[in-house]
C-alpha positions in Angstrom: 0.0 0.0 0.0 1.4 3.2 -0.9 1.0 6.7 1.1 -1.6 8.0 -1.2 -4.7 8.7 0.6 -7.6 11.1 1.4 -8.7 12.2 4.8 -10.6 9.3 6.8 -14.3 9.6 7.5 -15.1 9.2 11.3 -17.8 6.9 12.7 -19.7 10.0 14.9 -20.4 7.5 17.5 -17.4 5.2 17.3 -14.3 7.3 17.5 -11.9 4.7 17.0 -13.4 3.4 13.7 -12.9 5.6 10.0 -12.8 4.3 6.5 -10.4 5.7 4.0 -10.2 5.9 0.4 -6.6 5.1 -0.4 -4.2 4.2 -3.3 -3.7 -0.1 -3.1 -1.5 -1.3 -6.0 -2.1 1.8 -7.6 -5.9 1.8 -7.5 -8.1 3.8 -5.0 -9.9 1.5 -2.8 -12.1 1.3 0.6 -9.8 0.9 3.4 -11.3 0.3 7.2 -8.8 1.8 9.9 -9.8 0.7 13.4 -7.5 3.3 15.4 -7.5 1.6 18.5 -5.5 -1.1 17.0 -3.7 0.6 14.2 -4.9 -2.1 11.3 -6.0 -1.1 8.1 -7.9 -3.8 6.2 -8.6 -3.6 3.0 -12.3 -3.6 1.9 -12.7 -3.4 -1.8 -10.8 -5.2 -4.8 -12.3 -3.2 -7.9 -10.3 -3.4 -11.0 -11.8 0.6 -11.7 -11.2 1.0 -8.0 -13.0 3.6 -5.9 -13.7 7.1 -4.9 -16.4 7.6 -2.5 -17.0 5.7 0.8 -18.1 6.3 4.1 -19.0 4.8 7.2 -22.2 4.1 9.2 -22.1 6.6 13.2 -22.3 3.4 15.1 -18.9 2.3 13.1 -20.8 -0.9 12.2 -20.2 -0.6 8.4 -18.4 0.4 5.4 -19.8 1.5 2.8 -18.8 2.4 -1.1 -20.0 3.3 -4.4 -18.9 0.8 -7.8 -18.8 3.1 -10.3 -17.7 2.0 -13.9 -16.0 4.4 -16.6 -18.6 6.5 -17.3 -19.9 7.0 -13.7 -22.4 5.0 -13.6 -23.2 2.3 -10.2 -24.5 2.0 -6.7 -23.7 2.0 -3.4 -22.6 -1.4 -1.4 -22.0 -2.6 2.2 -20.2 -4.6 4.1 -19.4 -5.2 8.1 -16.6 -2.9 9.5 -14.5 -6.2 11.0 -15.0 -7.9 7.2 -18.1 -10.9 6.2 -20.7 -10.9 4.2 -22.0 -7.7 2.4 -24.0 -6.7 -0.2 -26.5 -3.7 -1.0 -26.6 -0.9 1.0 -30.0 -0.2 0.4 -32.6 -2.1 -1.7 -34.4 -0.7 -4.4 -32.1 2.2 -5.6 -31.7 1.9 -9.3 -28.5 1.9 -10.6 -26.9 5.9 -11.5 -24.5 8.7 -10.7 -24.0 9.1 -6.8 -25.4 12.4 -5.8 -24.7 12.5 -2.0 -25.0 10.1 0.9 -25.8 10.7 4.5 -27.3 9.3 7.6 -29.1 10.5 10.7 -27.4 10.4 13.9 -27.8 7.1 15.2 -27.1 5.2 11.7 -30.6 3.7 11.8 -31.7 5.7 8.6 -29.8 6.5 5.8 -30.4 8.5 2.6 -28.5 8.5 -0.8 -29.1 10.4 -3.9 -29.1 9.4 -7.1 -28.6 10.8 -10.9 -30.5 8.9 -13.8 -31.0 10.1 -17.2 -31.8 13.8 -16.9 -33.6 13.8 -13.1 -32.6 13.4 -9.4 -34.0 10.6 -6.9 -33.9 10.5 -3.3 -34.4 7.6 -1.4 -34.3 7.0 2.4 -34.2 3.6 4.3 -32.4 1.4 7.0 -28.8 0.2 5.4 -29.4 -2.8 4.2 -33.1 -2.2 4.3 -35.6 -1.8 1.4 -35.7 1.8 0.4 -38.3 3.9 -0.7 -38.5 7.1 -3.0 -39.0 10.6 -1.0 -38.6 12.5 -4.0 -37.1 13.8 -7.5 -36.9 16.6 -9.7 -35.4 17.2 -12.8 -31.7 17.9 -13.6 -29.0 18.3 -10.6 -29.8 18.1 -6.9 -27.1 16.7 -4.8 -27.9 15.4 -0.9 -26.1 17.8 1.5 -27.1 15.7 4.3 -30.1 14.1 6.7 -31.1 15.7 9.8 -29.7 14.1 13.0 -33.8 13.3 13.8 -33.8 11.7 9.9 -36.8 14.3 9.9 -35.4 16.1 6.6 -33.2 16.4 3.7 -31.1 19.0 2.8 -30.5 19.0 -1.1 -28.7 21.5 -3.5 -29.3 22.6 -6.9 -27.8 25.3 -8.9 -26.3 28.0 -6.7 -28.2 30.9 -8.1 -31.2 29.6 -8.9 -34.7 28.6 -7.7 -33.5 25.2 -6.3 -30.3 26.7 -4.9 -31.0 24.7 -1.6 -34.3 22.6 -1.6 -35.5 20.9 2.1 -37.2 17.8 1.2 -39.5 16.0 4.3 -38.6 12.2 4.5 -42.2 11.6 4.8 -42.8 12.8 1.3 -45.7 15.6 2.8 -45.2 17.7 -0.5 -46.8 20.9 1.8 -43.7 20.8 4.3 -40.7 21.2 1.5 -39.3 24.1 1.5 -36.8 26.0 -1.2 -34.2 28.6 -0.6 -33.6 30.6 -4.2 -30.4 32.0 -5.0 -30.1 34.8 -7.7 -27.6 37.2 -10.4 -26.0 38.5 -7.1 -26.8 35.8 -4.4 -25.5 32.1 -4.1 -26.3 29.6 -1.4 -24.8 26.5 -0.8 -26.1 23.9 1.9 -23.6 22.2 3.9 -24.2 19.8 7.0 -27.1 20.1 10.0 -25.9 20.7 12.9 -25.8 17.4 14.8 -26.2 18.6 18.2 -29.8 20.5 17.1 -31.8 17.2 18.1 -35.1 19.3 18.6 -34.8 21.5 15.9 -32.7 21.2 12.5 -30.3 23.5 12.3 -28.9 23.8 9.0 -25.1 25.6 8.1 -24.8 26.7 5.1 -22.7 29.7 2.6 -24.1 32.5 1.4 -22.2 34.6 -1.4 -23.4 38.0 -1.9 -22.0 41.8 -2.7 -18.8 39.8 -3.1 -18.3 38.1 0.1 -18.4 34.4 1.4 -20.4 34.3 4.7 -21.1 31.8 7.0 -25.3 31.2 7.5 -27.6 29.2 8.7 -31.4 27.7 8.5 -34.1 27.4 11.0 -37.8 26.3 10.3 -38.8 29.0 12.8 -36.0 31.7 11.9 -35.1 31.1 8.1 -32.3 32.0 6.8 -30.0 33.6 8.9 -26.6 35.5 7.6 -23.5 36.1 10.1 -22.0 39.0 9.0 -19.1 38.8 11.1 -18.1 35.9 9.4 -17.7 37.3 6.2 -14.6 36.9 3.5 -14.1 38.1 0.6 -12.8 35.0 -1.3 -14.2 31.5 -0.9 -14.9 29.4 2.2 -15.8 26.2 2.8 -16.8 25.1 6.9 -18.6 22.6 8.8 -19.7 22.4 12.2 -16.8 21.3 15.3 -17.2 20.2 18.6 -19.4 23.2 20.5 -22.9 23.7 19.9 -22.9 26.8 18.0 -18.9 26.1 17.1 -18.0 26.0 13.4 -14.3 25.0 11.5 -13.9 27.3 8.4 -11.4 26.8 5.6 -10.6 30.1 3.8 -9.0 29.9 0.3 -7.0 33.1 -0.9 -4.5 33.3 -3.3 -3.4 29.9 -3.4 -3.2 29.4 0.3 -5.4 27.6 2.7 -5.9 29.1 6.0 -8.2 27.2 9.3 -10.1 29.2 11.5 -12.7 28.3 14.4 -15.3 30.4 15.3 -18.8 31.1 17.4 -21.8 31.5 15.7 -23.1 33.4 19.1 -19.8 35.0 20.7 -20.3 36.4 24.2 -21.5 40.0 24.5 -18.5 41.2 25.1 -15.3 41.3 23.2 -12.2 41.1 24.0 -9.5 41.9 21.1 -10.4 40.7 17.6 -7.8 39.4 15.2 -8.1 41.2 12.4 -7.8 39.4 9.4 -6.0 41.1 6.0 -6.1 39.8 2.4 -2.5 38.3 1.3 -0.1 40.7 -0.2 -0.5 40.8 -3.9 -4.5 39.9 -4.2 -6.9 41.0 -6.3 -9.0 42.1 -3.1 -9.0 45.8 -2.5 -10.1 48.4 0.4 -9.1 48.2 3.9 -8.2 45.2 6.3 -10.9 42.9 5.8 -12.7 42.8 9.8 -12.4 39.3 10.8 -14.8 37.3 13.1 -13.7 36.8 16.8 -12.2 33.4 15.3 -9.0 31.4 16.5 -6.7 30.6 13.3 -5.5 26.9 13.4 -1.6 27.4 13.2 -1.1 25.6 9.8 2.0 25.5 7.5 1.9 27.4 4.7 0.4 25.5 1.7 -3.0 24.0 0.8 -5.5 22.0 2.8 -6.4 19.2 0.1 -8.8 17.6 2.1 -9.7 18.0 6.2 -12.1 15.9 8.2 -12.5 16.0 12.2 -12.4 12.9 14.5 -15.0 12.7 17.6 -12.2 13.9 19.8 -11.9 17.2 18.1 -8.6 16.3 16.0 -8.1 17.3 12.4 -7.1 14.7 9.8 -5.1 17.1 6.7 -4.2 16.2 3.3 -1.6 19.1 3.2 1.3 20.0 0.6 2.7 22.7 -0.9 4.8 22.8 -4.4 7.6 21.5 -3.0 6.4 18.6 -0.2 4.1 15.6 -1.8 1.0 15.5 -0.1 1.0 14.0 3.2 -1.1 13.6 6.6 -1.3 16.2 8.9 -2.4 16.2 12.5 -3.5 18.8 13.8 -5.4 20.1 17.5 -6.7 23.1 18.7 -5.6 25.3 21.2 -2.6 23.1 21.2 1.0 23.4 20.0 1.5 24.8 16.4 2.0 23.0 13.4 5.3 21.8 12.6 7.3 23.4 9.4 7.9 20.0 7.0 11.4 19.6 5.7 12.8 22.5 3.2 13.0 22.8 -0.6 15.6 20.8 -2.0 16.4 23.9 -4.5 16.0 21.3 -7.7 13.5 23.4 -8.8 13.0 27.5 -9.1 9.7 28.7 -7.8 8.0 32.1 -7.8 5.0 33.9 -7.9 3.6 36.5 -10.6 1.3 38.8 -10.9 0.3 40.1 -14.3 -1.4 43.9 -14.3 -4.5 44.2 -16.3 -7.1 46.5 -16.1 -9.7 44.4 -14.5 -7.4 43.4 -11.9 -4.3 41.3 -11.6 -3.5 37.7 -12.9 -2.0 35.4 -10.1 0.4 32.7 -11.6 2.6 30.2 -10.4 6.1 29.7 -12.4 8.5 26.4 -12.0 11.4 26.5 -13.7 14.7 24.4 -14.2 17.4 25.3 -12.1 19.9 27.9 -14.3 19.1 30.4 -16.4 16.4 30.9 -19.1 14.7 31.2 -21.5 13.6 28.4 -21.5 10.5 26.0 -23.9 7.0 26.8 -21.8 4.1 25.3 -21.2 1.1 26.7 -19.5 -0.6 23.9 -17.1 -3.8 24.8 -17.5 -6.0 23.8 -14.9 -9.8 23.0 -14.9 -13.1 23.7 -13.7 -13.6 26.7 -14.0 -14.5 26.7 -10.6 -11.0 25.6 -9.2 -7.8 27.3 -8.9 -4.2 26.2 -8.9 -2.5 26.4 -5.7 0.5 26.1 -4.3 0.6 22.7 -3.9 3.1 19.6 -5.1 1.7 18.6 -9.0 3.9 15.6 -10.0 3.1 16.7 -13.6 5.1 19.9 -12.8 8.0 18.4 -11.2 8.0 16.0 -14.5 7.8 18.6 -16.9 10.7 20.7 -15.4 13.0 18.0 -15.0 12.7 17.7 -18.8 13.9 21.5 -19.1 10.5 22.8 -19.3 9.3 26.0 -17.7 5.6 25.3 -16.3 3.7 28.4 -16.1 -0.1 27.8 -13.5 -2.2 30.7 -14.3 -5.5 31.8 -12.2 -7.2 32.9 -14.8 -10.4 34.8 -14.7 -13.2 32.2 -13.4 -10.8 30.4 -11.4 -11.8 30.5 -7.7 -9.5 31.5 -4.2 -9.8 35.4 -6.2 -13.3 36.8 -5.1 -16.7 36.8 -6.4 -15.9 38.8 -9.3 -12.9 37.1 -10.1 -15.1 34.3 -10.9 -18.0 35.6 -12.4 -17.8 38.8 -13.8 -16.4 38.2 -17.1 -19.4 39.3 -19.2 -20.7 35.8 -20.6 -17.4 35.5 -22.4 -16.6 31.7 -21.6 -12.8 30.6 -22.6 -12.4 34.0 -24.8 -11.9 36.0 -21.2 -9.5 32.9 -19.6 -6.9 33.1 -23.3 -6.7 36.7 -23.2 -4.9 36.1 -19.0 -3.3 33.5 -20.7 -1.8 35.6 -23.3 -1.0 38.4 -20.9 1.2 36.3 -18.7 2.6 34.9 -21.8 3.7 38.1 -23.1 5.0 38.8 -19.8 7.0 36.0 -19.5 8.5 36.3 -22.8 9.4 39.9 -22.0 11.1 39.0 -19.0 13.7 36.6 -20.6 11.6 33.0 -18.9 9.7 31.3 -21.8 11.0 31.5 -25.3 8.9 33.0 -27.5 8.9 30.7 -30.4 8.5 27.1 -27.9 5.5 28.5 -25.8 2.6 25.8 -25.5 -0.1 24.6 -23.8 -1.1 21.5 -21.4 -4.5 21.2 -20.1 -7.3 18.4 -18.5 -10.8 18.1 -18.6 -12.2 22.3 -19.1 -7.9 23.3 -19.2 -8.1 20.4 -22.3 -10.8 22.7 -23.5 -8.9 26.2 -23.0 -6.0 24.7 -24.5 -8.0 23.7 -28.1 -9.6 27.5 -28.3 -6.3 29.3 -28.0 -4.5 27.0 -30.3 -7.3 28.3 -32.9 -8.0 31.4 -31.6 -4.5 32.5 -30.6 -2.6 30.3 -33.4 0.4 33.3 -33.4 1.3 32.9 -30.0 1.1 28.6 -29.1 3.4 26.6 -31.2 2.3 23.4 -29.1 -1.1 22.2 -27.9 -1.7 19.1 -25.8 -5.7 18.4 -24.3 -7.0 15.2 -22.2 -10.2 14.7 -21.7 -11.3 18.2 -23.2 -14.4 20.0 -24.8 -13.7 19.9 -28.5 -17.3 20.8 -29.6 -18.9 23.0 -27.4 -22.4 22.9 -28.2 -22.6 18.8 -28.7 -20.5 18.3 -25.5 -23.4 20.4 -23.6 -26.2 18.0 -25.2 -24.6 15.3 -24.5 -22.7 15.5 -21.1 -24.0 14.7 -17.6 -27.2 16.9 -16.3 -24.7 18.5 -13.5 -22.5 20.0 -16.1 -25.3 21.4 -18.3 -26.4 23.0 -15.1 -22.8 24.5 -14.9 -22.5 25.7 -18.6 -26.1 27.2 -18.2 -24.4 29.3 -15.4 -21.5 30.3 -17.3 -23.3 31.5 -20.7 -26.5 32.7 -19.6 -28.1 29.8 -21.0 -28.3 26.5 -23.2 -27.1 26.7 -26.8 -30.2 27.2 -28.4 -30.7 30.2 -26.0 -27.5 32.1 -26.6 -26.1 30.1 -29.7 -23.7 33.0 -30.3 -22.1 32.9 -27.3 -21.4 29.1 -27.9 -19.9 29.6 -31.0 -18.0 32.3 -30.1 -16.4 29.6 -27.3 -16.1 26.6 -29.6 -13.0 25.2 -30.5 -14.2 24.3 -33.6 -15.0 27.1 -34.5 -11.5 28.2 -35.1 -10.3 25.1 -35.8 -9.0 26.2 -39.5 -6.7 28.8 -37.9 -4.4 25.9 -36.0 -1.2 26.1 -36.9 0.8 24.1 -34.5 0.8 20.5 -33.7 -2.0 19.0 -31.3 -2.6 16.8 -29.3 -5.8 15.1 -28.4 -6.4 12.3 -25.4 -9.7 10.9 -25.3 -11.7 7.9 -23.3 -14.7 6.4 -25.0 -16.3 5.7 -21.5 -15.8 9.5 -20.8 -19.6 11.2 -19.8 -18.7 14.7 -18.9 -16.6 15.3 -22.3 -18.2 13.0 -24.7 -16.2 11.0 -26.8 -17.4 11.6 -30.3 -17.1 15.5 -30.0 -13.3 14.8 -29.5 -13.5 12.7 -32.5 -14.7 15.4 -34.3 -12.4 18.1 -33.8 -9.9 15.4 -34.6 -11.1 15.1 -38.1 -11.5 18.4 -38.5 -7.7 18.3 -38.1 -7.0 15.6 -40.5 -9.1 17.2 -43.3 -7.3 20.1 -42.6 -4.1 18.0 -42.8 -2.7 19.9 -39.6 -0.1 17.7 -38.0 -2.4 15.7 -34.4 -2.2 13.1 -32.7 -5.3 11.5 -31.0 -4.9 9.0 -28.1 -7.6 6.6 -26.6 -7.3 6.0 -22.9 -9.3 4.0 -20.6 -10.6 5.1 -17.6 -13.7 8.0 -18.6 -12.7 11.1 -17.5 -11.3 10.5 -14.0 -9.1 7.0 -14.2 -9.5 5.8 -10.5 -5.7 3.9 -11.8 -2.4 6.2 -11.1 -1.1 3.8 -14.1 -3.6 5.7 -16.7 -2.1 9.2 -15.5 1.4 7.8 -16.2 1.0 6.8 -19.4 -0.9 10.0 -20.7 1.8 11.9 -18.9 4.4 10.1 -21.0 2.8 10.6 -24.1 2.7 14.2 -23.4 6.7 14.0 -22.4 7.1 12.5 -25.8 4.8 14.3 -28.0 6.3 17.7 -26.6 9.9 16.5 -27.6 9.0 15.3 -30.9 6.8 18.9 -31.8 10.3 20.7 -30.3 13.5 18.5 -31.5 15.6 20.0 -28.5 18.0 19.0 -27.5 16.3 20.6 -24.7 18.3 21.0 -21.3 18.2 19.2 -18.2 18.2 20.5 -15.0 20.9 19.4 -12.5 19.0 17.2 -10.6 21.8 14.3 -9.7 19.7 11.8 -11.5 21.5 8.3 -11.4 23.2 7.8 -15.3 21.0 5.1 -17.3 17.6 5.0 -14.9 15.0 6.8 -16.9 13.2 8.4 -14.5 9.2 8.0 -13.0 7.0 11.1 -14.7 5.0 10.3 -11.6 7.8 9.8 -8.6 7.2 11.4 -5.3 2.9 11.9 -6.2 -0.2 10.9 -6.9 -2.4 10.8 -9.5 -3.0 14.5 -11.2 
């Protein structure tokens, strides 16, 4: 077993029980951990592997979802010590897995599920025959079950009519309830409050006039906003150990920062700390006036993932670009986090800001050690709704130690920048996130870093996507293109993908293709296909559901009519390969790809690699 993992999920009412999801053999599988002893036993053997399990609150059983390539499955169950398992709750059709949860003894649970174009909730006992409490069409994923298995807490689309949708478990159709977002307000349910036995107390975030605030939702109160919990870039939090005590993860600039908190602080203050954005972010105006909160010493990094055990301790996923993920431990109110070990200086690192009008362009830069220019590629991350941190990527560390520069650009839409970061781009998907790309680019060619005639692009998933527009759109400044996984054909990929991305691409253009077709052309890399002038290329999976398979296949014959020199590769996996061995081997073909469309010889940096042992594109990481 290798030390790839995810934080454990805790058994509420067995401390000393969790379940992971970790890396076995190079697959992701179900792992129980009983604490108390230290063993780990394996739980799953699924040639796809896993990525979703969780545990009953009485620690009695483990449970996991199967799904295949294209997402598709259900969830199972088997005893925490090991036996006989099977169906976690009867009668749930087959589908996507839109959320999980359980009330506070374990003795009902409720999962959601996606099939075709609608959302299904169903409640039961685990192992127990299930029946339907409701569905509606398109995306609703389950937040969670009241402690009293009373209600359901389910969320739609942040800004619309179903942003957060309260669903009875005993179907009365008069006692739901629906919380609608807007242009200028998002909501986004999070957990109920599992010490509010009487009453359901549900947490939730609220973004509006460009701030993140903490909130929450009682049948007798609605919806109540906490100002003093209010950030101006996103948050995510959950409820600790208090009764009105809540754990907040603020993202900013590539940095993860912890911070507990009150909901109902005492009267009287004593000093506040006063929180301030991070040097060199798009924020603007005064110190921003922080809650009376405690920050969580943390090194400086990212939280990838965070969960809380029954005695209050918090389980990390935490790197930062030069420290592979790795556990960390960490306890309130006692002694700070310890600094991991230092750079090893193999690598240069820095951070840029690029001046634009609308604000400024936050990018992180690795480069070979020595002195440029060097061959660049831009490692263009997804989403939208994501951002690149600073955080160990094992496809940068790869790339550099083949002599190139790798640029990480937070473009507009990317998150960890503000509300208007994010959205305020003026319907102008992809065309907005090139013309940052460009900027740094010209920035970086100015400054003597990337070489202006070997600057290129590398993207996944919706940075697969950004990468095909630009090499049409932009064909002066890209003499290299390389896209997994991406959308080649904008308005087929939208017909065709999974409801919860058509909810997403609604979002972003104001509406589906027949609604604003201009705007979708204007975004499609096929519409600029005929201005490509460098080579491409194209990884694909024919089990892939979120970018369709044949509207890859498209763009690559496009290409081939146009006798433009592509490459298109067929993977296995859909779009998320639960096997670290699929990410190696697209990684390679990039490696090689990029050194056949730039005959170097291209430099290597001094690394101390052992003469004649070719080294692991992958070593010292996990899967990208």
């Amino acid at each position: 077993m290798t030390q790839s993992f995810q934080s454990p999920g805790f058994a509420a009412l067995a401390g000393d029980r969790a379940v992971e999801t970790r890396l076995v053999e190079e697959r992701w599988q179900a792992v129980a951990w009983d604490l108390g002893t230290g063993r780990r036993r394996v739980v799953t053997d699924l040639p796809e592997g896993v990525h979703l399990s969780e545990i009953e609150p009485d620690g009695d059983a483990i449970w996991w979802f199967d799904a295949d390539g294209a997402g598709q499955g259900r969830w199972w169950r088997e005893p925490f010590e090991g036996g006989t398992g099977g169906t976690a709750l009867r009668g749930v059709p087959r589908g996507r897995a839109y959320g999980v949860a359980f009330d506070r003894t374990g003795a009902l649970a409720a999962v959601a599920v996606g099939v075709d174009d609608a959302s299904h909730c169903y409640v039961g006992p685990p192992a127990g025959g299930a029946r339907l409490v409701g569905s509606a069409p398109g995306y609703l994923s389950l937040a969670d079950l009241s402690p009293d298995g009373r209600l359901l807490a389910l969320g739609g689309r942040p800004d619309g009519d179903d942003a957060v949708v309260l669903w009875p478990t005993d179907a009365r159709a008069d006692g739901a309830v629906q919380l609608a977002g807007g242009r200028r307000l998002r909501l986004w349910p999070i957990e109920f409050n599992p010490l509010a036995l009487l009453e359901p107390e549900l947490l939730l975030v609220v973004e509006e006039d460009e701030r993140y605030t903490v909130a929450t939702w009682r049948p007798d109160t609605g919806l109540r906003r906490h100002p003093r919990l209010s950030f101006g870039s996103e948050i995510s939090t959950g409820w600790y150990r208090g009764p009105r005590e809540v754990l907040i993860q603020h993202e900013r600039a590539g940095r993860s920062r912890l911070l507990l908190a009150d909901l109902d602080p005492p009267t009287e203050q004593g000093p506040r700390e006063q929180g301030t954005p991070e040097q060199g972010t798009p924020e603007q105006g005064s110190a921003e006036q922080a809650p009376p909160t405690r920050e969580i010493p943390t090194p400086g990094g990212t939280i990838h993932d965070l969960s809380c055990a029954p005695d209050g301790t918090l389980h990390c996923v935490w790197s930062r670009e030069s420290t592979p993920p790795r556990p960390l431990l960490l306890r309130p109110g006692t002694a700070e986090a310890d600094d991991p070990e230092p750079d090893r200086g193999d690598t240069s690192r820095s951070r840029r800001w690029t001046a634009r009008p609308y604000g400024r362009i936050h990018s992180f830069v690795s480069t070979p050690a020595g002195d440029g220019p060097w061959p660049t590629l831009f490692l263009v991350h997804g989403g939208p709704a994501t951002h690149d941190r600073d955080s160990f990527d094992p496809r940068v560390n790869a790339l550099v130690r083949h002599g190139y520069a790798v640029v990480r650009t937070n473009y507009r839409g990317s998150t960890g920048y503000g509300a208007g970061w994010q959205h305020e781009y003026g319907h102008r998907v992809g065309l907005a996130q090139i013309e940052d790309l460009a900027a740094v680019r010209a920035e970086l060619v100015a400054d003597g870093t990337a070489l202006a005639e070997r600057t290129g692009l590398c993207g996944f998933s919706w940075g697969g996507y950004l990468t095909l527009l630009a090499m049409g759109a932009q064909p002066e400044l890209w003499s290299l293109g390389m896209a997994a996984q991406p959308i080649a054909d904008y308005p087929a990929a939208y017909r065709t993908t999974t409801p919860a991305l058509r909810e997403v691409d609604r979002q972003l253009f104001g509406g589906t293709p027949d609604e604003v077709p201009e705007r979708y052309r204007a975004a499609d890399p096929r519409s600029y296909v005929h201005q490509v002038r460098s080579p491409v290329l194209l990884v694909a999976s024919r089990t892939d559901e979120r970018c369709p398979p044949d509207q890859v296949a498209r763009y690559a014959a496009d290409l081939r009519r146009l006798a433009l020199p592509h490459e298109l590769l067929w993977v296995d996996g859909g779009h998320y390969s639960r096997r670290t061995a699929d990410h190696r081997s697209v990684l390679a073909a990039m490696v090689r790809f990029a050194g056949h469309a730039w005959p170097a010889p291209l430099p290597r940096s001094p690394r101390g690699d052992r003469p004649g042992v070719p080294a692991d594109p992958m070593e010292g990481g996990e899967q990208p």
